[in-house]
N, C-alpha and C positions, 0 to 999 in steps of 0.2 A: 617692531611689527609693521609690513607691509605687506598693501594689498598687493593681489598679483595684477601685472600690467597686462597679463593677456587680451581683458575687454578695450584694455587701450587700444588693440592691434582692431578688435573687431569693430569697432567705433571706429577707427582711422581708417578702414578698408568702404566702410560705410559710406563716411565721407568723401572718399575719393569715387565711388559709383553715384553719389547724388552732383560732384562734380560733373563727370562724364555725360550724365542725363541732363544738367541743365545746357551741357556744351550740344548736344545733338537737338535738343528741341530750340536750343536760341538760333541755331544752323536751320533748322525749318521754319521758323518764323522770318529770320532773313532772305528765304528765298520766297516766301508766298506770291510773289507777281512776278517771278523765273519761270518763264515759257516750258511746259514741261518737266519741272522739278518734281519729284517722286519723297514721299515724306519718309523717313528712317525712324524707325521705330527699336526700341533696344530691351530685348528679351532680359530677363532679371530671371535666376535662383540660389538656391543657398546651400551653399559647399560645406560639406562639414567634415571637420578637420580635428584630431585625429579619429580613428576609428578604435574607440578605447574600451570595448566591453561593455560600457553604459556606465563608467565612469562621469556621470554628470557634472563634477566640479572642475573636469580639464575638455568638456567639448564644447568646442569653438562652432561657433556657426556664421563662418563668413558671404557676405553677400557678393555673388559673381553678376556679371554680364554672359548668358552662353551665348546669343550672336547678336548681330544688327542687323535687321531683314529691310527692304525695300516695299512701301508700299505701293505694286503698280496699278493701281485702280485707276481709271478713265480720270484724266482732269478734263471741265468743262472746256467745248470749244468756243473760241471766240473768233469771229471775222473780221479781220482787217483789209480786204481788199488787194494788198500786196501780193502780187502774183510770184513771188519767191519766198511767200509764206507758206507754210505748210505742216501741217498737222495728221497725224495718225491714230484713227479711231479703229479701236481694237489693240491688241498686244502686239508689241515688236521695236526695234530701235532704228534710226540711220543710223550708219556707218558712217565715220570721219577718219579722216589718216592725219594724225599726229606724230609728232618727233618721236613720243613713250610709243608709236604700233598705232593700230586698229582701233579705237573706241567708239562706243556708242551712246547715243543721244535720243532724249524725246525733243530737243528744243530744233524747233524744224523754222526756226526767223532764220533764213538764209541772205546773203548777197553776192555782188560781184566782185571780184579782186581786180586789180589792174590789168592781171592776165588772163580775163574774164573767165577765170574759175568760179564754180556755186562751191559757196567758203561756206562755215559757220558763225557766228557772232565770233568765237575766239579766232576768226581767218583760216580756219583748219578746213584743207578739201573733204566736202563733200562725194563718198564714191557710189560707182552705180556697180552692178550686179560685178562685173567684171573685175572689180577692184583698181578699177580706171577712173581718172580726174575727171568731171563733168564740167567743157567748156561751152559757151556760148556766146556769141556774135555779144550782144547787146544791142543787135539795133531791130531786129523779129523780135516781135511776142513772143512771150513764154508763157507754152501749154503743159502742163503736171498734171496725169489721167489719175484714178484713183486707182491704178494699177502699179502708177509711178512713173510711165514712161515721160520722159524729158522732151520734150522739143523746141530745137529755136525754128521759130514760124514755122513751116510746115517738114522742117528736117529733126528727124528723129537723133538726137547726141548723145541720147544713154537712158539705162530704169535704175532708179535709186535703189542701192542696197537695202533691202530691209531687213532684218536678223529678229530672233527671237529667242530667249534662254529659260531654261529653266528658276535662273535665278540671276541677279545681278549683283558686283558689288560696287558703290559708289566710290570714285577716285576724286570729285572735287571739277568744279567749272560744269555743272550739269554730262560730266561725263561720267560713264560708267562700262565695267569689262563682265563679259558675257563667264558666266558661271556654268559649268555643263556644257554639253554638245549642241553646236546652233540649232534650230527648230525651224523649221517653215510657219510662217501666219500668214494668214488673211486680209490682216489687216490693210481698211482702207486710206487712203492718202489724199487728203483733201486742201486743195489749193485755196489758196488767199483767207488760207486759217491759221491759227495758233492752239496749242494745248496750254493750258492755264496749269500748273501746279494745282495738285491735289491736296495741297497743307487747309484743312479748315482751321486759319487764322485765329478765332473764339476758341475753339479745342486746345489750340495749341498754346495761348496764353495762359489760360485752365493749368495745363500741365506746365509750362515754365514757373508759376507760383507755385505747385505743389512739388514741384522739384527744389524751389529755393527754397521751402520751407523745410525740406528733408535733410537740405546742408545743415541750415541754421541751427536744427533740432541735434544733429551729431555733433556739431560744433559746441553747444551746448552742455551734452552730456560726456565730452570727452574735459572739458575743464572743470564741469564738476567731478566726477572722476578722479582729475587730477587734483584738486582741491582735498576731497578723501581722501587720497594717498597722504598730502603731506601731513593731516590730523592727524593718522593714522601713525606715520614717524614719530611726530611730537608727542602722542601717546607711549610709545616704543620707549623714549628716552626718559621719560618719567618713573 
C-alpha cells in the first residue's frame, strides 16, 4: 500500500516557486544603492490541474508565477554635483547602444570614454534623438537642459534619447527592453542628479525571510510526506 506521490509533485512545484521568489527579492536587495534600479516583483496563482469533474481525490493545485512586472515608481533623487550625472523625474528611459541592440536605462551616472563618447557605467554609448553617439570635446562645460539637449560649452552635440513603454522587461546590468510601441514622455532630466532605486531595503528584507520560510516549510512537508510513504510500504508488506 502506497500513498500516491502526486502531492510530491505539488510540494516540489512549491518549492521550486519559493526558490524563484527568494532569487528575485535577493536580486533587489542586491541592487538597493544601483542608480536607478526598478524592483521586480513576481505575480503568483494556482494552476489546477486536471480538470476532472470535481473528482477531488486526483486535483492538483499547482502554484505558478503568471509574470514578473517591473516596478516603475519615481526613486528618490539624489545630488551629486557631477555634471554627467543625470536623473529623470517622471516616466521614461535612456537609450544606450549595446552589442545585444538598443537598451534602456534609468541609471543616468554617465562618463567619458577615451573617444570622448557620453558612455554608461557599463561603457555602452549613450544615444541622442537621432540614434547617434554623443561626443564631446572634454575641455567646455557640460550643459544638460531638462529638455535634454547636450552641450559642450556653448555648442549644442545632441538631445538625449528619451523612450517610454508601456511595460518593460528587465535583461540584467540595470538594463532593460521596451515592451509595446515607444510612447513620448515629459519627463524632466535633471543634471548633477542621480535616481536612487526604488527597492525599500526594510520591505524587502520582510519578504526575503518570508520567502525563506516558504522554502523551508515545503522542504519540510515534502520529507515528511516522504517519510509517509515509506510507513505506508512497510505497512503494505506486513
Amino acid at each position: 500500500m502506497a500513498l500516491t506521490v502526486q502531492p510530491l509533485y505539488v510540494l516540489a512545484a512549491g518549492g521550486e516557486r519559493a526558490k524563484e521568489q527568494l532569487d528575485v527579492v535577493a536580486n533587489n536587495i542586491a541592487n538597493v544603492n544601483t542608480p536607478g534600479f526598478k524592483k521586480i516583483l513576481m505575480e503568483e496563482f494556482s494552476q489546477h490541474i486536471p480538470k476532472n469533474g470535481g473528482d477531488s481525490y486526483n486535483l492538483l493545485v499547482f502554484p505558478r508565477f503568471k509574470q514578473t512586472d517591473v516596478v516603475l515608481s519615481q526613486g528618490a533623487l539624489k545630488r551629486t554635483g557631477n555634471p554627467l550625472d543625470v536623473a529623470l523625474k517622471g516616466r521614461g528611459f535612456f537609450a544606450v547602444k549595446t552589442k545585444g541592440g538598443e537598451l534602456y536605462t534609468r541609471n543616468g551616472h554617465f562618463f567619458l570614454d577615451s573617444n570622448g563618447r557620453l558612455v554608461d557605467a557599463n561603457g555602452n554609448p549613450v544615444l541622442d534623438i537621432s540614434d547617434r553617439e554623443i561626443v564631446l570635446s572634454g575641455e567646455s562645460g557640460v550643459t544638460i537642459t531638462e529638455d535634454g539637449v547636450v552641450y559642450d560649452g556653448e555648442k549644442k552635440v545632441g538631445v538625449l534619447k528619451i523612450v517610454d513603454f508601456p511595460s518593460v522587461k528587465p535583461v540584467g546590468n540595470s538594463y532593460y527592453q521596451g515592451v509595446g510601441q515607444p510612447e513620448a514622455t515629459d519627463a524632466a532630466v535633471l543634471q548633477g542628479f542621480l535616481e536612487e532605486s526604488n527597492v525599500n531595503p526594510v520591505k524587502e528584507m520582510v519578504n526575503l525571510i518570508e520567502a525563506q520560510r516558504r522554502f523551508e516549510i515545503y522542504g519540510h512537508l515534502v520529507r515528511s510526506l516522504d517519510q509517509m510513504n515509506l510507513k505506508s510500504n512497510e505497512i503494505g508488506r506486513v
